[in-house]
C-alpha positions in Angstrom: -19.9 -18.2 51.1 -16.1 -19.2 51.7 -13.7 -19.9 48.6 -10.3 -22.0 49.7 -7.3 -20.2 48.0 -4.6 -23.1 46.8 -2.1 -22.3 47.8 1.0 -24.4 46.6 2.7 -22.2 43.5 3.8 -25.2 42.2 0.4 -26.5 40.4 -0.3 -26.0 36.9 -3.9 -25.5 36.0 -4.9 -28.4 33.8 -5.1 -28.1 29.8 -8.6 -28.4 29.8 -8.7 -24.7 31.4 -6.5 -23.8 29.3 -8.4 -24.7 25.9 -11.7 -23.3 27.4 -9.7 -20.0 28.3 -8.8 -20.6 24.5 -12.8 -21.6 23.4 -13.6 -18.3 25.2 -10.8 -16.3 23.4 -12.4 -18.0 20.2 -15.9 -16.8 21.0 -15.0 -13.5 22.2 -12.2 -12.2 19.6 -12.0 -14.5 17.0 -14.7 -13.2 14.5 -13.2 -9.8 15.3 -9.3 -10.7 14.6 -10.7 -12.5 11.5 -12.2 -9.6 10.3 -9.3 -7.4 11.1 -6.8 -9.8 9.5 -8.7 -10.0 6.1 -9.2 -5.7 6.5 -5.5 -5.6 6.5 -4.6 -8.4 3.9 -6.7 -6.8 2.0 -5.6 -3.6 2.2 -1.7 -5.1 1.3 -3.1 -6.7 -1.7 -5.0 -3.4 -2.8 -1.7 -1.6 -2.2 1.2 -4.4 -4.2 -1.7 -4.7 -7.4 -1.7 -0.4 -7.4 2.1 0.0 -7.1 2.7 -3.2 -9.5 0.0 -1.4 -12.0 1.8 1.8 -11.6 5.2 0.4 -11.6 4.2 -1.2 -15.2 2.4 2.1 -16.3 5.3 4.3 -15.5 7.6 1.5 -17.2 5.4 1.7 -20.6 5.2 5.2 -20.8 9.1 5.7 -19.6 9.9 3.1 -23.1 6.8 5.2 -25.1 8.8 8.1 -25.1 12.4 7.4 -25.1 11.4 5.8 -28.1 9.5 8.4 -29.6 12.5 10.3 -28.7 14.7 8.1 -30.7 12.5 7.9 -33.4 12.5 12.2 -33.8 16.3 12.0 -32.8 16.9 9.3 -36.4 14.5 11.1 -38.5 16.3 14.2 -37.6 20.0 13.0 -38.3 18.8 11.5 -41.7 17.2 14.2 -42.6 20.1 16.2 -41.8 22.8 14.3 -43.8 20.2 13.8 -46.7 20.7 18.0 -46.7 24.3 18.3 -45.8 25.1 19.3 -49.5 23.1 22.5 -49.6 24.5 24.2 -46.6 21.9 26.7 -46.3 19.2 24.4 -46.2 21.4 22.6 -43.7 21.4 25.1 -41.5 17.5 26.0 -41.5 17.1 22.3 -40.7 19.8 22.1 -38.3 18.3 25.2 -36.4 15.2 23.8 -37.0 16.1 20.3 -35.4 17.6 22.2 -32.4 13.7 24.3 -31.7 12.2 21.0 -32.3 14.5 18.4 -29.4 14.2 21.6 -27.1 10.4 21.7 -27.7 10.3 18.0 -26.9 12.5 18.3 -24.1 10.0 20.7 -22.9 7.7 18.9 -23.3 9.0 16.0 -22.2 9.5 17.8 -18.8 6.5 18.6 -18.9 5.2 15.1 -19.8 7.5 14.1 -16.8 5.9 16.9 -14.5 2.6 16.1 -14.9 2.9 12.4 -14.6 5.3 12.8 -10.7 2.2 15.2 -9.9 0.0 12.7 -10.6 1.7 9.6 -8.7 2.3 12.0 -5.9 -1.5 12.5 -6.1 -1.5 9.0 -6.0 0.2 8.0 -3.4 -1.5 11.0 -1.1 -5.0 9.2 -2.1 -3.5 5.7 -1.3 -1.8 7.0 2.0 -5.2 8.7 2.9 -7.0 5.2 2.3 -4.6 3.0 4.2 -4.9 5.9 7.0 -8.5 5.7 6.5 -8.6 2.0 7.2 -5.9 1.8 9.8 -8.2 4.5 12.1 -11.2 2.5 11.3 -9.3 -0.5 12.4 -8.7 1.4 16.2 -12.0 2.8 16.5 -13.4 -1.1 15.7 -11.3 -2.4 18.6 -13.0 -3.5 21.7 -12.7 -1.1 24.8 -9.6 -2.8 27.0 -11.2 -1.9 30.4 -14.6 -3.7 29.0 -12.6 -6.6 28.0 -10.9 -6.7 31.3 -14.0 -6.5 33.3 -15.8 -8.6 30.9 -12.8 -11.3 31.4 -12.7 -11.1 35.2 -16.7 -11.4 35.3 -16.1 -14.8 33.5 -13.1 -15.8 35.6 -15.4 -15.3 38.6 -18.3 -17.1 37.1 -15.9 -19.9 36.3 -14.0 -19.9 39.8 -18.1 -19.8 41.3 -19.7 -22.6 39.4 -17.5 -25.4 38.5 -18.7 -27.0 35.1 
């Protein structure tokens, strides 16, 4: 069996190879990209709705206690000039107001602690997902040398039996 070789550089194949080279990229990869491309999409819609949620959760509980705090900090100076006339009572409640914004300021940090270990927490589990996914992504994608050999197999078949 003898094949000619063409040999002027010159030619373009004709567009009908190249949409069945395209039909054939279709058939081969396109279910497979599809799949990928909604994996990811989905993955950076997953991710924007969790920071988005945590942005807003962070937000609410940010306002929740710097207006608690205001509300304590008020109470506290009107308590404190309803008492200024009986300076010894002024002073228990002034000392008294001092143990009390330390003990919220402790516990604020604490409030604050707790809540950065949490998103940190957070943001490991998310990280670990989006790893996750990403490595299941590779292992799901098709072995180049198979492809190749695959592809030439079908570039031979092609170059064999003219359709």
């Amino acid at each position: 069996m003898t094949t000619t070789i063409d040999t002027d550089i010159n030619l373009a194949p004709p567009p009908v190879q190249d949409k069945n080279l395209d039909m054939v990229r279709n058939i081969l990869f396109g279910e497979q990209s599809r799949e990928s491309e909604r994996r990811v999409s989905n993955l950076e819609r997953f991710v924007k709705v969790w920071t988005n949620s945590l942005r807003d959760e962070m937000r609410k509980n940010n306002e929740s206690l710097n207006h608690e705090i205001h509300m304590i900090h008020d109470l506290l100076a009107e308590e404190s000039r309803a008492r200024i006339s009986d300076s010894g009572t002024a002073r228990k409640q002034y000392e008294q107001a001092g143990k009390n914004i330390d003990s919220l300021f402790r516990q604020l940090q604490h409030t604050q602690d707790a809540f950065a270990q949490r998103m940190e927490e957070q943001r490991e589990q998310i990280l670990a997902e989006v790893k996750q996914a990403a490595e299941q992504l590779r292992q799901d994608k098709i072995d180049r040398k198979a492809l190749a050999s695959l592809l030439d197999n079908v570039s031979r078949q092609l170059a064999i039996d003219p359709v």
